[in-house]
C-alpha positions, 0 to 999 in steps of 0.5 A: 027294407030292401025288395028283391023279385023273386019268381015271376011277378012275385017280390019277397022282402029281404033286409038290405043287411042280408042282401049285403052279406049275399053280394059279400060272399056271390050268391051261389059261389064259394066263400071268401078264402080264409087269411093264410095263417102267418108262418111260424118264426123260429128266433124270430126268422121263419127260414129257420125253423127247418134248418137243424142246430148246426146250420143256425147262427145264434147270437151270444154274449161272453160272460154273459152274467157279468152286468154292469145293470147288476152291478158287477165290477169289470162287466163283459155286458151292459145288461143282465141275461133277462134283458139280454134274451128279451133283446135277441139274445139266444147263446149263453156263456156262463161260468159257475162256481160255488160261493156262500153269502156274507153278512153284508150281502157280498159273495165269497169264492169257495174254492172247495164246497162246504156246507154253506155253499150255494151255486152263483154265476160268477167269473174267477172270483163271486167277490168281483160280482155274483149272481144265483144261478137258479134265477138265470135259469129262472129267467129262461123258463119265464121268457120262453113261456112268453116266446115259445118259439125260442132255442137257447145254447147255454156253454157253461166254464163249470166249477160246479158238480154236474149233479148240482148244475142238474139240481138248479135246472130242476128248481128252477123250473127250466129242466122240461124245457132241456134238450134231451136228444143226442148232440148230433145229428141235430133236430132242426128248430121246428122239431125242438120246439114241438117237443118243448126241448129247446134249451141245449147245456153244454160244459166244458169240464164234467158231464158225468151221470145227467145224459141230457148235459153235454160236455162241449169240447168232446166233439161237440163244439169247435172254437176259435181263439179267444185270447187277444192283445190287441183289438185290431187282430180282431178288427183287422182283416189282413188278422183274420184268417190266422184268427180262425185257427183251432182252439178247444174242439180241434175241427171236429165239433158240429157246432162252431163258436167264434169267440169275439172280444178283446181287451181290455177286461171292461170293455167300453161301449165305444171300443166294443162298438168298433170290435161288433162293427156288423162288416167285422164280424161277418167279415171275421166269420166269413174268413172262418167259414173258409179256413174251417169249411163251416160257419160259425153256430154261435157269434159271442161278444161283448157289450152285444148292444154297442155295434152290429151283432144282430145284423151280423148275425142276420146275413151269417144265417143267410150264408149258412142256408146257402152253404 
């Protein structure tokens, strides 16, 4: 025990834990300040949460089903879009098109729907690989009950009926999570977030009767390009302004894509890593951000893993909050 003089010539015993905690806090004074709550990182970067749609950059991966880990001929990534979203990953191109299983596990193509068809991402041909849509968006739903802080651009080459694009956002149990509002003015991260609408589906051929898909090239997106014969259009800079120049969208979207690769079909790590060279796509979206007085939204490669497109896309966003 502990003795502390209390009053005039008069001691109280007090357990030296007690007396600890009173010099802890000063006897009399206020209580120590509570830790700052960390701030709330939207796409895992605080500067962004209050930033709306059309001022964040997100990076995207082109052809984004087409996976060498599933096993795809001619893959455009090096992993399937659960890893790709685990690894940063927040804009999505994905075609989809109708095809039926075969007795051997293959995908065949159905140019029209019958009976038997289901929906798979595939890219032209299920034959060259195939995957069910449903368990993409399956994928989404898991991974942003795990990071709920996320917002996800989805920019779909539909072959599909809208109303069967709708059906596999609902079975899938990713539909809650869909942007409902109007494409532009856009919310800003934060506010999608709290509303727990976080996933943006935009297509290219149809939108009819499901108000929360958006069809992307009536006003919403612009684009760049994206047919290239050569890398070094892509990797050159003296190629770069004429790069930029309007594609599907003209220049009127609020939302801007910088398509980014180059032949051949199956990109190589090796080749892909010189075409997202970080110092080439800032430098390629930086010549855009001038000839289209916009920075691009989204930055879409392939094999995003070989290069530097998130470092890329970390500086982008630093522009885009200065711009």
């Amino acid at each position: 025990m502990s003795g502390q003089r209390v009053g005039r010539g008069r001691w109280a015993w007090v357990p030296a834990s007690v007396i600890a905690m009173l010099v802890a806090v000063g006897v009399g004074g206020a209580a120590p300040a509570v830790a700052a709550k960390p701030p709330m990182l939207c796409n895992g970067d605080a500067s962004l949460c209050d930033r709306t749609l059309d001022r964040v950059v997100l990076a995207a991966t082109h052809n984004s089903m087409s996976s060498a880990a599933d096993g795809w001929a001619l893959p455009n990534q090096p992993v399937g879009i659960a890893s790709q979203l685990r690894l940063g990953v927040h804009g999505f191109l994905i075609d989809v098109h109708y095809g039926h299983p075969n007795p051997d596990g293959t995908v065949a193509t159905d140019q029209t729907q019958t009976a038997a068809s289901r929906v798979y991402l595939c890219h032209e041909l299920c034959e060259i690989g195939a995957s069910p849509l449903r368990a993409a968006f399956k994928a989404m739903r898991k991974h942003l009950a795990r990071q709920p802080n996320e917002v996800l651009v989805l920019d779909v080459e539909d072959y599909v009926s809208t109303a069967d694009l709708a059906r596999e956002l609902r079975r899938s149990g990713l539909a809650p999570r869909v942007y409902r509002g109007p494409a532009g003015p856009w919310p800003t991260l934060r506010q999608m977030i709290a509303a727990r609408q976080q996933v943006v589906v935009l297509t290219e051929h149809r939108a009819d009767g499901v108000p929360w898909i958006h069809l992307d090239y009536a006003g919403i997106v612009q684009e760049t390009p994206y047919t290239w014969v050569t890398p070094n259009l892509l990797t050159d800079p003296a190629q770069w302004v004429a790069s930029c120049r309007p594609n599907r969208g003209g220049t009127t979207g609020s939302l801007f894509l910088l398509n980014h690769w180059s032949p051949p079909l199956a990109p190589t790590p090796a080749g892909a890593a010189a075409v997202n060279a970080a110092e080439v796509l800032v430098g390629r979206a930086q010549a855009c951000a001038y000839v289209r007085r916009k920075v691009p939204n989204l930055v879409a490669v392939d094999w995003f893993s070989a290069g530097g497109l998130f470092d890329a896309v970390r500086r982008l966003n630093v522009l885009a909050g200065a711009s």
